[in-house]
PDB file of N, CA, C and O in Angstrom:
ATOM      1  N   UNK A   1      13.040 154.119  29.024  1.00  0.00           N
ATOM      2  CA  UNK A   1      14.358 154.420  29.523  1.00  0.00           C
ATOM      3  C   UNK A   1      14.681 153.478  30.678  1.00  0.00           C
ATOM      4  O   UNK A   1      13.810 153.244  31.516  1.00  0.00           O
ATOM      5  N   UNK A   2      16.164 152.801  30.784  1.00  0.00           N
ATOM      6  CA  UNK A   2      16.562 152.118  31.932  1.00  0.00           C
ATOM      7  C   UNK A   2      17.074 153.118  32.890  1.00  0.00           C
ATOM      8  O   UNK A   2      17.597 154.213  32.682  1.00  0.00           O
ATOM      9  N   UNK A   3      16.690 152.224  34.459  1.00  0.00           N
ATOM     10  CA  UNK A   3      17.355 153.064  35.551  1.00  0.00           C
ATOM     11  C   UNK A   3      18.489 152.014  35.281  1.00  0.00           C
ATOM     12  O   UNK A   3      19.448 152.745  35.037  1.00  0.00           O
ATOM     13  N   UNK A   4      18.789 151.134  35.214  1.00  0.00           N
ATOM     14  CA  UNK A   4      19.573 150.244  35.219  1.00  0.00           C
ATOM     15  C   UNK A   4      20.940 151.163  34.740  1.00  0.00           C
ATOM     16  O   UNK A   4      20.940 152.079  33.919  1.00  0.00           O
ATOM     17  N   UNK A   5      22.071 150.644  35.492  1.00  0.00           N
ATOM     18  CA  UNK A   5      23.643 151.519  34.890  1.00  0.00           C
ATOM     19  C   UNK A   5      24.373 149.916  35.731  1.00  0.00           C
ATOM     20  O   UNK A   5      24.623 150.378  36.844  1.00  0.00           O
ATOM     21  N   UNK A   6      24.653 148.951  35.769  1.00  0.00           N
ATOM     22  CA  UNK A   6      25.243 147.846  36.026  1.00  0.00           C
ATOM     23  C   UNK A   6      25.052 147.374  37.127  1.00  0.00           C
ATOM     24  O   UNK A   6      24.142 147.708  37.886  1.00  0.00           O
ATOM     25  N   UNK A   7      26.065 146.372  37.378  1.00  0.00           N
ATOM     26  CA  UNK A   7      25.602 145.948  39.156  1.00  0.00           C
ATOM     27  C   UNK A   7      26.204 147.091  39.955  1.00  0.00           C
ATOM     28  O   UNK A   7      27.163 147.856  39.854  1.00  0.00           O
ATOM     29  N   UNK A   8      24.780 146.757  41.151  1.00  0.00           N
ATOM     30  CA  UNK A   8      24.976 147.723  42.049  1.00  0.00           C
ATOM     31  C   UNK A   8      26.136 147.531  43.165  1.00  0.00           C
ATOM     32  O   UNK A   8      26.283 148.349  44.074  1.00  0.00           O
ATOM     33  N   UNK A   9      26.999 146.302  43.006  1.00  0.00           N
ATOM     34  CA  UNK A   9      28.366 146.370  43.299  1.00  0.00           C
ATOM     35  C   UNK A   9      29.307 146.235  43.347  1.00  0.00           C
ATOM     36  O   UNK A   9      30.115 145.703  44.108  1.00  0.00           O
ATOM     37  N   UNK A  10      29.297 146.919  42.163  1.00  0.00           N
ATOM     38  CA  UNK A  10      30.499 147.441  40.921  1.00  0.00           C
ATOM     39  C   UNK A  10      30.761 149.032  41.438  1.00  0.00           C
ATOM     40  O   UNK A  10      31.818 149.539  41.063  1.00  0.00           O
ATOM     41  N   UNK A  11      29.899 149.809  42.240  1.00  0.00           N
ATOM     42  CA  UNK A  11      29.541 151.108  42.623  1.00  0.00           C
ATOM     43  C   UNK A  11      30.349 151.527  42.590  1.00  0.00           C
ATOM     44  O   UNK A  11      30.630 152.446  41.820  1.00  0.00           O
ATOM     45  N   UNK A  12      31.300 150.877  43.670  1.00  0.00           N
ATOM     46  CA  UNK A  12      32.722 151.809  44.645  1.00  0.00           C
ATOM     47  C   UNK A  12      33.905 151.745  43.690  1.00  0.00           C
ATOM     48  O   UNK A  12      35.001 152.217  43.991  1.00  0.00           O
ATOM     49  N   UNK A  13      33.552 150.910  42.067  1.00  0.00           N
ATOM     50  CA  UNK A  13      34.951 150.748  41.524  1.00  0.00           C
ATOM     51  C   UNK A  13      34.442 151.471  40.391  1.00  0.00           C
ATOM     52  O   UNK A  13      35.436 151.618  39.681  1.00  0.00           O
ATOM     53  N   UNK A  14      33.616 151.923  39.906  1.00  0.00           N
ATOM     54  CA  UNK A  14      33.082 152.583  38.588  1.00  0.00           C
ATOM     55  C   UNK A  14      32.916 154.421  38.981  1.00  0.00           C
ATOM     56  O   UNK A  14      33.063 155.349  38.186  1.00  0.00           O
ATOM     57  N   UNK A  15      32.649 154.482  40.125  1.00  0.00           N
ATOM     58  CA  UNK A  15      32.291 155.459  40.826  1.00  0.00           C
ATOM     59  C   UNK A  15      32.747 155.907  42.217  1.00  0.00           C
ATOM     60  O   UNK A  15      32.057 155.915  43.237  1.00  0.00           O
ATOM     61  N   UNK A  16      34.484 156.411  42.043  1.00  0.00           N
ATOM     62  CA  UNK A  16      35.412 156.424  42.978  1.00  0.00           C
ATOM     63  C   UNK A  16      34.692 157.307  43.868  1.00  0.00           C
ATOM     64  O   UNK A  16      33.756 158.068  43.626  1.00  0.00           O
ATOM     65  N   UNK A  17      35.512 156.980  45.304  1.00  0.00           N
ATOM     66  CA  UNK A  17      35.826 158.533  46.132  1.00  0.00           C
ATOM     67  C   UNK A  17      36.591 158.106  47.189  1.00  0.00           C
ATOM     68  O   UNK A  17      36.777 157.011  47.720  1.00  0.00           O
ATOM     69  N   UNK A  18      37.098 159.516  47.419  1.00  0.00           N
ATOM     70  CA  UNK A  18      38.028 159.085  48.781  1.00  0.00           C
ATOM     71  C   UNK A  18      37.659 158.227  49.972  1.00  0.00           C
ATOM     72  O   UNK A  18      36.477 158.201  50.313  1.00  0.00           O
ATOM     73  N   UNK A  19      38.354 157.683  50.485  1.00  0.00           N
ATOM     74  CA  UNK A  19      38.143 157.332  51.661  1.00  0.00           C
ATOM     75  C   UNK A  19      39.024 157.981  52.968  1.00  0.00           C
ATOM     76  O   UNK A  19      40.123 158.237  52.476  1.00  0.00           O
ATOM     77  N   UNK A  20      39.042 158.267  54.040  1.00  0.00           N
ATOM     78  CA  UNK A  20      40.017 158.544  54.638  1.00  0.00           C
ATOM     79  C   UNK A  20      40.632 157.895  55.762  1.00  0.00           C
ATOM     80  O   UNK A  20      39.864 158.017  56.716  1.00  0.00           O
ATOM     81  N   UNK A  21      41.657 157.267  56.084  1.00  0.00           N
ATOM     82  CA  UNK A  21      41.689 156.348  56.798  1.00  0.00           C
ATOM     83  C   UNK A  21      43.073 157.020  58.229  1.00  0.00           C
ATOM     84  O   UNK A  21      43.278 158.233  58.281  1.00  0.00           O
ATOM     85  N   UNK A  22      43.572 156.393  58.870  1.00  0.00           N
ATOM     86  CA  UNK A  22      44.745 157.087  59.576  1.00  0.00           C
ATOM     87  C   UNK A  22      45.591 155.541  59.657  1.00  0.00           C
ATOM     88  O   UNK A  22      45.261 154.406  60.002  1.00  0.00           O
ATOM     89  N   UNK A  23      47.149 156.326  59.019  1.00  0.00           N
ATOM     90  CA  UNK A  23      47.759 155.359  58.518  1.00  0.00           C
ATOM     91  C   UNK A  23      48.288 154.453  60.109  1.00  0.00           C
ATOM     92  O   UNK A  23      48.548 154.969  61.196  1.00  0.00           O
ATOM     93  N   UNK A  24      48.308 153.229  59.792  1.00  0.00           N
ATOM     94  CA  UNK A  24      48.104 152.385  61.018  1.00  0.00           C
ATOM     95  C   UNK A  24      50.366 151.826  61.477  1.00  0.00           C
ATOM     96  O   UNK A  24      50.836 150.924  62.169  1.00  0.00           O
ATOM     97  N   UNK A  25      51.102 153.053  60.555  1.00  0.00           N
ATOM     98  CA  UNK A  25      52.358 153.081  61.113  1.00  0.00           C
ATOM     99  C   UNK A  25      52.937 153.925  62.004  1.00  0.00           C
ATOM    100  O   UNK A  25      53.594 153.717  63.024  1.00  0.00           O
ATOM    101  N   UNK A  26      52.422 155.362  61.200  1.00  0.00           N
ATOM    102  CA  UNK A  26      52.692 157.286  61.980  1.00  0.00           C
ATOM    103  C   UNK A  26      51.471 157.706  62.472  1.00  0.00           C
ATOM    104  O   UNK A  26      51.428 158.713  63.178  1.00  0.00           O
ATOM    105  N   UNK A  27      50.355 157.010  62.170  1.00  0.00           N
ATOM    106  CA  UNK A  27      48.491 157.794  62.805  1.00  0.00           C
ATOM    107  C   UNK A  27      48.234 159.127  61.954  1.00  0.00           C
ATOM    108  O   UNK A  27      47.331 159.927  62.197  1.00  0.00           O
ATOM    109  N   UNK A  28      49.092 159.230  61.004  1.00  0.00           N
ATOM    110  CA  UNK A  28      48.693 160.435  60.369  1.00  0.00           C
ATOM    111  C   UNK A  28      47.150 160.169  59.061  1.00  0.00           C
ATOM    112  O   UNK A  28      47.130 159.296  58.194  1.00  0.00           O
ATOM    113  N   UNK A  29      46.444 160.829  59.229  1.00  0.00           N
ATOM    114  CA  UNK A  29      45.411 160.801  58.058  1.00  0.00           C
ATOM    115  C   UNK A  29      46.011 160.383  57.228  1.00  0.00           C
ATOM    116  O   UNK A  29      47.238 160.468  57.297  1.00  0.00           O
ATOM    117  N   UNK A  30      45.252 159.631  55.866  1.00  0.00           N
ATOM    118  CA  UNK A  30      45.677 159.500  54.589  1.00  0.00           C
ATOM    119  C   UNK A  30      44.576 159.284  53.944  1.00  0.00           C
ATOM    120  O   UNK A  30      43.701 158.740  54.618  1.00  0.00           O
ATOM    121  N   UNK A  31      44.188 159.646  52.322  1.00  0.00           N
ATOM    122  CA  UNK A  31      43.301 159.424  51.626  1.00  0.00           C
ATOM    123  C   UNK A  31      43.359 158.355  50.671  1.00  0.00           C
ATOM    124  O   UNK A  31      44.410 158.221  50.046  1.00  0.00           O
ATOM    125  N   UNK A  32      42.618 157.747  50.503  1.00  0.00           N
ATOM    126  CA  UNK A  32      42.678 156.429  50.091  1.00  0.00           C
ATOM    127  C   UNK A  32      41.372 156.322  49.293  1.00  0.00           C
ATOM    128  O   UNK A  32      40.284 156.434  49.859  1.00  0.00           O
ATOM    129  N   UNK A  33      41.502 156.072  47.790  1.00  0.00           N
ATOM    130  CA  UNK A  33      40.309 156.056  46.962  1.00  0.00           C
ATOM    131  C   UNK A  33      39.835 154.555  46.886  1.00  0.00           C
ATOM    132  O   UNK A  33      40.549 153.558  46.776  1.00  0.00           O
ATOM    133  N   UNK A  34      38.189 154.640  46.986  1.00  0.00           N
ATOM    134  CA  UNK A  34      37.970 153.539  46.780  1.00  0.00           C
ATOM    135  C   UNK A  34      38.096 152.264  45.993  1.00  0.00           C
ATOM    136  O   UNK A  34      37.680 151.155  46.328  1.00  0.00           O
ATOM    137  N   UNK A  35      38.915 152.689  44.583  1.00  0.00           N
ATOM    138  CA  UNK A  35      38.971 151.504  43.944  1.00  0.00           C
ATOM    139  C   UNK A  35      40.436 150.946  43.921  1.00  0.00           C
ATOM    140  O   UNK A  35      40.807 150.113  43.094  1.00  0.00           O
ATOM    141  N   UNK A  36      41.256 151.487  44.921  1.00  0.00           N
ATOM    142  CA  UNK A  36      42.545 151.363  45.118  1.00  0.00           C
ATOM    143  C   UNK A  36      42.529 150.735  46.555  1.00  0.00           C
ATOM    144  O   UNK A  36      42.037 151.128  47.612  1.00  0.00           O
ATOM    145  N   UNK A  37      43.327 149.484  46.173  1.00  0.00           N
ATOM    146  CA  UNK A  37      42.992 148.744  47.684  1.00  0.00           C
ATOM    147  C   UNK A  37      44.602 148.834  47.829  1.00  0.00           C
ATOM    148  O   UNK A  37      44.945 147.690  48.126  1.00  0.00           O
ATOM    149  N   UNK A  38      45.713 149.633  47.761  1.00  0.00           N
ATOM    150  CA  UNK A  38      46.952 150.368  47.969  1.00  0.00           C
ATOM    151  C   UNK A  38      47.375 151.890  47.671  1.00  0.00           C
ATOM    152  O   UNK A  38      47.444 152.399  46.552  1.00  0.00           O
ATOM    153  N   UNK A  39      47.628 152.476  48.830  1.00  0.00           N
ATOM    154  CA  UNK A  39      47.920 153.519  48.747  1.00  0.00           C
ATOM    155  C   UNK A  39      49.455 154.068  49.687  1.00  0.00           C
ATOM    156  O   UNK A  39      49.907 153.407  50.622  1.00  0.00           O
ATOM    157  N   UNK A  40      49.948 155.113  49.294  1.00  0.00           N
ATOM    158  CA  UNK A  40      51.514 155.577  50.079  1.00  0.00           C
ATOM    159  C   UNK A  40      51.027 156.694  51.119  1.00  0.00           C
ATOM    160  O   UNK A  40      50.355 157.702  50.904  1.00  0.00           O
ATOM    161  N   UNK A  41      51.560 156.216  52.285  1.00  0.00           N
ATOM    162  CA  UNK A  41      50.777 157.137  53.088  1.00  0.00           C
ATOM    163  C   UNK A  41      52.149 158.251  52.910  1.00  0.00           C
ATOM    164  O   UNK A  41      53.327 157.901  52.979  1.00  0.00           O
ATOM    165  N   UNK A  42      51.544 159.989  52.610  1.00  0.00           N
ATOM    166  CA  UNK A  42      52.438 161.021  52.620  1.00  0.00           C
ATOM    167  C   UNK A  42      53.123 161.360  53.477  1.00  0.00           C
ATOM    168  O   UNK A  42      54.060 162.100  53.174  1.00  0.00           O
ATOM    169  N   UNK A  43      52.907 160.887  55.161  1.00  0.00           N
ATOM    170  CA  UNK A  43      53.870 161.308  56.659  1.00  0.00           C
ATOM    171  C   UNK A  43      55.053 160.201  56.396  1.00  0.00           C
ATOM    172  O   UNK A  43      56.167 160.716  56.305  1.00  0.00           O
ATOM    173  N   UNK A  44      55.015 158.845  56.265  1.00  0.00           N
ATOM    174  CA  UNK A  44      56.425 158.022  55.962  1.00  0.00           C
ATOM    175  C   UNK A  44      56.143 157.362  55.376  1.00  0.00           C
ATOM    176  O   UNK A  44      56.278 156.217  55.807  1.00  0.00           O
ATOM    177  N   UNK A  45      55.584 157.501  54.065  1.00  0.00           N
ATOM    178  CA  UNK A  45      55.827 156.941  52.935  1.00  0.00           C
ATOM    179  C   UNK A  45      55.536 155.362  52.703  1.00  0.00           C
ATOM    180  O   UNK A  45      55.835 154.749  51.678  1.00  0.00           O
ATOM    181  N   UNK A  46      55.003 154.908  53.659  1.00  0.00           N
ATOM    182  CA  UNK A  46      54.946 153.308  53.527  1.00  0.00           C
ATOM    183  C   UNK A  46      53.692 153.399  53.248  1.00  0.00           C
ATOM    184  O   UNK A  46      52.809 154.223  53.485  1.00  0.00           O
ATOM    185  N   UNK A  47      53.815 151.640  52.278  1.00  0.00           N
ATOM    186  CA  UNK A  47      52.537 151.489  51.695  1.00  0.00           C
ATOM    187  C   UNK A  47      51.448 150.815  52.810  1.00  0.00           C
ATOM    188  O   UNK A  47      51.647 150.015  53.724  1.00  0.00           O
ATOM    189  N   UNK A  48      49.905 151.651  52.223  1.00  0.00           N
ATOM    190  CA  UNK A  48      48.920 151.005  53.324  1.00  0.00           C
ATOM    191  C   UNK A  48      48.224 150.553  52.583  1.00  0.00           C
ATOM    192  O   UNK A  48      47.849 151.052  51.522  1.00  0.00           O
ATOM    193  N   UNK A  49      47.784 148.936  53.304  1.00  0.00           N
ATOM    194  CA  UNK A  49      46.738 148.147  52.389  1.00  0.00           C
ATOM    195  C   UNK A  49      45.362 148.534  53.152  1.00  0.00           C
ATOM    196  O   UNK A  49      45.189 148.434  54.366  1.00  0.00           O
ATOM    197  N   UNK A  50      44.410 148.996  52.199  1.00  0.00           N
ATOM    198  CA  UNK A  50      42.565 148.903  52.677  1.00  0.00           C
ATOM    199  C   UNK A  50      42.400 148.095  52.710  1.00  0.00           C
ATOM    200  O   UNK A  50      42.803 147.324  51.840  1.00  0.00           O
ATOM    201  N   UNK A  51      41.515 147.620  53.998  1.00  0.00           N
ATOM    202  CA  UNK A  51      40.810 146.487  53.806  1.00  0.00           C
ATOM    203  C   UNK A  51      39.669 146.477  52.877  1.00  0.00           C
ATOM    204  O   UNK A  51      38.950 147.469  52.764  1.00  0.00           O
ATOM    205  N   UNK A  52      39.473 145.390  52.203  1.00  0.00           N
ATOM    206  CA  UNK A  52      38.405 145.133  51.405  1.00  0.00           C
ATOM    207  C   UNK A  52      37.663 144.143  51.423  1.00  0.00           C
ATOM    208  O   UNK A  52      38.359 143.127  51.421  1.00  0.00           O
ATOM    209  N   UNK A  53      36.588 143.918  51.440  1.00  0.00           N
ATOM    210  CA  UNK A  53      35.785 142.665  51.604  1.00  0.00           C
ATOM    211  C   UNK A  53      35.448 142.370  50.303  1.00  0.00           C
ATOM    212  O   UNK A  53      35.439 143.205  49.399  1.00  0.00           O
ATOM    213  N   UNK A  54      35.093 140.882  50.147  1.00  0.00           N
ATOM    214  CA  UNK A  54      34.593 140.441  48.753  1.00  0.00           C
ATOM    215  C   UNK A  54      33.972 141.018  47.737  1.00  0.00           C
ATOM    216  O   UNK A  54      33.114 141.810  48.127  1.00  0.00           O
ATOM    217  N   UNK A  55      34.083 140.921  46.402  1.00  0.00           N
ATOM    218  CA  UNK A  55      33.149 141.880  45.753  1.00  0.00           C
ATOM    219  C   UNK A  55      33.243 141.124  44.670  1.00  0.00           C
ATOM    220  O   UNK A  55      33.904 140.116  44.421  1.00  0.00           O
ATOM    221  N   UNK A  56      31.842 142.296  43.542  1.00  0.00           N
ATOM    222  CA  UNK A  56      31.775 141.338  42.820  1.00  0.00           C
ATOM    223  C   UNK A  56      33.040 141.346  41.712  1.00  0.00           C
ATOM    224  O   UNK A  56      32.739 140.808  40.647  1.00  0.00           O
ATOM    225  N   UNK A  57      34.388 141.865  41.797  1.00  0.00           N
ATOM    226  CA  UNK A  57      35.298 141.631  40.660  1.00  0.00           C
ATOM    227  C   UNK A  57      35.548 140.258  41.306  1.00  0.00           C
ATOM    228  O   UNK A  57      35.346 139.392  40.454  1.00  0.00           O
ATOM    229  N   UNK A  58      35.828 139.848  42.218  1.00  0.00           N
ATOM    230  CA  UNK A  58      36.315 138.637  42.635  1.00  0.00           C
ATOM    231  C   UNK A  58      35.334 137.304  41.938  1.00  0.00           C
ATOM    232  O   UNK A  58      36.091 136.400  41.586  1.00  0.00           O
ATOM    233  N   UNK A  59      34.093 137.029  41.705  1.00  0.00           N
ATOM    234  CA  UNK A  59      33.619 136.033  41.474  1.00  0.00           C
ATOM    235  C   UNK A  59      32.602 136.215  39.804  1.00  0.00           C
ATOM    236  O   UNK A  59      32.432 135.263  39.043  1.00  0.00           O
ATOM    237  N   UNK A  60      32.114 137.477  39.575  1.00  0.00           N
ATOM    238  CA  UNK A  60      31.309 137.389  38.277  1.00  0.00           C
ATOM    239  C   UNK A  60      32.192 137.558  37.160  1.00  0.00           C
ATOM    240  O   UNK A  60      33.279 138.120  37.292  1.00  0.00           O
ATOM    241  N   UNK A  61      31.758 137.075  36.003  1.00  0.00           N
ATOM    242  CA  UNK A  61      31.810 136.610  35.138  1.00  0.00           C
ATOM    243  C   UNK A  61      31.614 138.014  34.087  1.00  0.00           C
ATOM    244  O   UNK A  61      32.248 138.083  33.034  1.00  0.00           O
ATOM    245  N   UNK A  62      31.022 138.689  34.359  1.00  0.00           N
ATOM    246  CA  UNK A  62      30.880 140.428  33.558  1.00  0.00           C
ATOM    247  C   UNK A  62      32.061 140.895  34.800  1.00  0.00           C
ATOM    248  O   UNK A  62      32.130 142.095  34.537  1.00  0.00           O
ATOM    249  N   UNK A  63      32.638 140.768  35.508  1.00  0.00           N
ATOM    250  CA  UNK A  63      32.819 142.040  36.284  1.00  0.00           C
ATOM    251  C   UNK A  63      34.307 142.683  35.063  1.00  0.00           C
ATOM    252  O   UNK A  63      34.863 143.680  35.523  1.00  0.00           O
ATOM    253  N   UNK A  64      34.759 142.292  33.980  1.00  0.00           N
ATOM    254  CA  UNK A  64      35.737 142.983  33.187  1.00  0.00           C
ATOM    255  C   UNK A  64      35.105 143.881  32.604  1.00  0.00           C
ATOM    256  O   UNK A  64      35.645 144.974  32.433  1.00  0.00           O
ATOM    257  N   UNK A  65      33.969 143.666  32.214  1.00  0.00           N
ATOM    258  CA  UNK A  65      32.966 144.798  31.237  1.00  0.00           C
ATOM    259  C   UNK A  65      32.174 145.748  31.767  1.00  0.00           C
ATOM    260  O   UNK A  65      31.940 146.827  31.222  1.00  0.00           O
ATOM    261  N   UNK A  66      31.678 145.337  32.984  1.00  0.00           N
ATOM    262  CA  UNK A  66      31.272 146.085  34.110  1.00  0.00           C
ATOM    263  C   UNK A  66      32.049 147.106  34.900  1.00  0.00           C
ATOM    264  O   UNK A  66      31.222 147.873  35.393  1.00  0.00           O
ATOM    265  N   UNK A  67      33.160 147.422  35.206  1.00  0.00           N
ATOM    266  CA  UNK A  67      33.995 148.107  35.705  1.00  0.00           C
ATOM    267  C   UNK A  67      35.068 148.280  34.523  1.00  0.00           C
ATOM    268  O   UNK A  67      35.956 149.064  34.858  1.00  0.00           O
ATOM    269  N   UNK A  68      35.203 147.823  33.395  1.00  0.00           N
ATOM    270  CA  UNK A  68      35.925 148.455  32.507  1.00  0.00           C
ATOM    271  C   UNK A  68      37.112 147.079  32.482  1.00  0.00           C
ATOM    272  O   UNK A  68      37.363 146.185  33.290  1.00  0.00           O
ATOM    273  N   UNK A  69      37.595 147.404  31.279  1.00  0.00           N
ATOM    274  CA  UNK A  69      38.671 146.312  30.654  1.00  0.00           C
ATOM    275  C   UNK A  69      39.975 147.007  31.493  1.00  0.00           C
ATOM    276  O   UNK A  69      40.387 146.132  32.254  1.00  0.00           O
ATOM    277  N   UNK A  70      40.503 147.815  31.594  1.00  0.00           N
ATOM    278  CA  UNK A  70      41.811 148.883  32.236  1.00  0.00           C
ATOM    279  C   UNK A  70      41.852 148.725  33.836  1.00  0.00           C
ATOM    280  O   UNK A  70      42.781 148.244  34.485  1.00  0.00           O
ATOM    281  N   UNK A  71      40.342 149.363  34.443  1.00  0.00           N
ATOM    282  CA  UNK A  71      40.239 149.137  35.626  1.00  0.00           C
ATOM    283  C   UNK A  71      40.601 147.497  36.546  1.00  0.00           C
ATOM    284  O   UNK A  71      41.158 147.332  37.631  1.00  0.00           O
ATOM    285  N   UNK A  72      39.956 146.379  35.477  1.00  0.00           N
ATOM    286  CA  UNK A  72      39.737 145.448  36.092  1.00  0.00           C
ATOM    287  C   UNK A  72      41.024 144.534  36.103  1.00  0.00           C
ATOM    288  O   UNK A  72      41.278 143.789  37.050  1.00  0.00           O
ATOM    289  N   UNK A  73      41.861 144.653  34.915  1.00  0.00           N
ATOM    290  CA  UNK A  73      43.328 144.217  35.168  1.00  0.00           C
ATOM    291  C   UNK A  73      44.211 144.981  36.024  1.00  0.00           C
ATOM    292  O   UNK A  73      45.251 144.374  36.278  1.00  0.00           O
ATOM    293  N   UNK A  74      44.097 146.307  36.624  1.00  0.00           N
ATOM    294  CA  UNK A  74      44.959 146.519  37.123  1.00  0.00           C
ATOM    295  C   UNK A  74      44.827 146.411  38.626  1.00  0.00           C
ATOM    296  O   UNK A  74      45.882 146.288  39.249  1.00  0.00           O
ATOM    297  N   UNK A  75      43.619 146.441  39.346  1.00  0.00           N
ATOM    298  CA  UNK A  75      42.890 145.505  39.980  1.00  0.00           C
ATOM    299  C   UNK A  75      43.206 144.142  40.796  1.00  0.00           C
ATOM    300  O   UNK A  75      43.562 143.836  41.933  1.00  0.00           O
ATOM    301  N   UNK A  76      42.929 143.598  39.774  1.00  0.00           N
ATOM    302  CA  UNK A  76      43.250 142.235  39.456  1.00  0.00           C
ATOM    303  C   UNK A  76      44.887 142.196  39.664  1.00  0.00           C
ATOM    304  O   UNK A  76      45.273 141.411  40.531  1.00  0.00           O
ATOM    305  N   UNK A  77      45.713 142.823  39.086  1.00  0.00           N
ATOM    306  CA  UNK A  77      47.384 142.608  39.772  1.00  0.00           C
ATOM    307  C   UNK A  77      47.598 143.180  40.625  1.00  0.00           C
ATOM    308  O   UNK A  77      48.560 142.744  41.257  1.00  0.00           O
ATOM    309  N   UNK A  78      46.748 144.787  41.367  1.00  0.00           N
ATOM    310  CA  UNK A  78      47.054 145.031  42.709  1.00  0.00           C
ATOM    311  C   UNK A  78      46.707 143.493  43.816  1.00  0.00           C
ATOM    312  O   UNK A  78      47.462 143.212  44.747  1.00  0.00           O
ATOM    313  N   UNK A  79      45.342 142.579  43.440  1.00  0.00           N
ATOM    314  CA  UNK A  79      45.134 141.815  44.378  1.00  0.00           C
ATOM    315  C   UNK A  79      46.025 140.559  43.875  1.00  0.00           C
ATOM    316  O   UNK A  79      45.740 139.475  44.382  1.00  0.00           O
ATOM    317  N   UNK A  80      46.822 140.588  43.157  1.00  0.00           N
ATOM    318  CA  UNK A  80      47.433 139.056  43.245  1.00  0.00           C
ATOM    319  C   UNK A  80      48.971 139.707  44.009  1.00  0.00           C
ATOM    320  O   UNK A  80      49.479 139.130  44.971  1.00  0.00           O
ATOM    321  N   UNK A  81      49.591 141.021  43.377  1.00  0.00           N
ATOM    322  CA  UNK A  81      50.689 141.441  44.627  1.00  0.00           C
ATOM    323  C   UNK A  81      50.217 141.364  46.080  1.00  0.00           C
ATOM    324  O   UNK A  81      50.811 140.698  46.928  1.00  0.00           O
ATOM    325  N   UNK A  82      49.349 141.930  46.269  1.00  0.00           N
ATOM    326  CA  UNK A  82      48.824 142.094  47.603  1.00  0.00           C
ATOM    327  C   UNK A  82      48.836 140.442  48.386  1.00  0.00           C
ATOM    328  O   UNK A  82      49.241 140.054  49.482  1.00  0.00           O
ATOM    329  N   UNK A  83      48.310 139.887  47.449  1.00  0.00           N
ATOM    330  CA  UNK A  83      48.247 138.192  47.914  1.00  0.00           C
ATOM    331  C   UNK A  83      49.446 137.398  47.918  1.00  0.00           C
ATOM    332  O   UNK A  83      49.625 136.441  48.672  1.00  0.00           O
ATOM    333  N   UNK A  84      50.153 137.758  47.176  1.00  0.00           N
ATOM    334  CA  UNK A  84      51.637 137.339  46.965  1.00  0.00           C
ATOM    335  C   UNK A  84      52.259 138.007  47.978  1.00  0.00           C
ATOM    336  O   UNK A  84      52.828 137.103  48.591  1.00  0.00           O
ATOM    337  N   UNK A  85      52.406 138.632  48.314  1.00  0.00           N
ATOM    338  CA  UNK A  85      53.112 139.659  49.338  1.00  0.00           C
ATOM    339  C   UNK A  85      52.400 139.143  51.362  1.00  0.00           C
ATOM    340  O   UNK A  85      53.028 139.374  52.396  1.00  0.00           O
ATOM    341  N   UNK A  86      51.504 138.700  51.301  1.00  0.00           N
ATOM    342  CA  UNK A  86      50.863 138.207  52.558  1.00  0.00           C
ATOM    343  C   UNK A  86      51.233 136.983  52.839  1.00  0.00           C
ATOM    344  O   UNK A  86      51.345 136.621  54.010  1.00  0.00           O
ATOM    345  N   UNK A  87      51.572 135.839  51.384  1.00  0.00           N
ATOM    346  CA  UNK A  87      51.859 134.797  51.378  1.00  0.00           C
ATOM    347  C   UNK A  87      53.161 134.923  51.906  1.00  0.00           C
ATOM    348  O   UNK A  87      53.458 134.255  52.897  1.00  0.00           O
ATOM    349  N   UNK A  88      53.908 135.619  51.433  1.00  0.00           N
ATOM    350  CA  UNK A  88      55.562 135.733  52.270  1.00  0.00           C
ATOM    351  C   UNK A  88      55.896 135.992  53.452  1.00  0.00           C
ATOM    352  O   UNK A  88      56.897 135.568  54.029  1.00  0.00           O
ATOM    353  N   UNK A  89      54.686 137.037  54.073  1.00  0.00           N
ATOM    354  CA  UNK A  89      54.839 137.639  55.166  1.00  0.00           C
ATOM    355  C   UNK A  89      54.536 136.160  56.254  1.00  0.00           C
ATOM    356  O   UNK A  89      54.889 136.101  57.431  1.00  0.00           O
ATOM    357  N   UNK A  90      54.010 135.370  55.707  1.00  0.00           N
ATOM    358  CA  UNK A  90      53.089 134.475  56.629  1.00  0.00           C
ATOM    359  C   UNK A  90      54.418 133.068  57.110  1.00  0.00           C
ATOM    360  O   UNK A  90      54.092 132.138  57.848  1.00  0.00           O
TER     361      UNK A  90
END
């Protein structure tokens, strides 16, 4: 039998959970799941970006099959809005 279940960091996107953060417009709490690097904070409604550090969807070569074909495109267009959207701001 394998212990093996994929890369070990793929974790936080195969195997959600909240995070909780305090939204950095009203200071009100907000929950924020880990494989969602955008969320609406519920006190005024504006969107909050998580920070995220590199991972492996960004550079391997399995990471579509590894975290799923669904997960990894939608993903993948939260971080090109997100990038598109910083590029303007800048």
């Amino acid at each position: 039998m394998s212990l093996f279940k994929g890369c070990p960091g793929a974790v936080n996107f195969r195997e959600v959970r909240p995070d909780y953060i305090d939204c950095p417009f009203c200071g009100a709490e907000m929950e924020v799941w880990s494989d969602e690097p955008v969320a609406k904070c519920p006190a005024c409604d504006r969107e909050v970006t998580q920070s995220r550090d590199a991972s492996c969807i960004d550079w391997c070569a399995y990471a579509r099959e590894c975290v799923g074909h669904e997960k990894y495109e939608r993903l993948m267009i939260m971080l090109e809005d997100m990038a598109a959207e910083a590029e303007s701001d800048a």
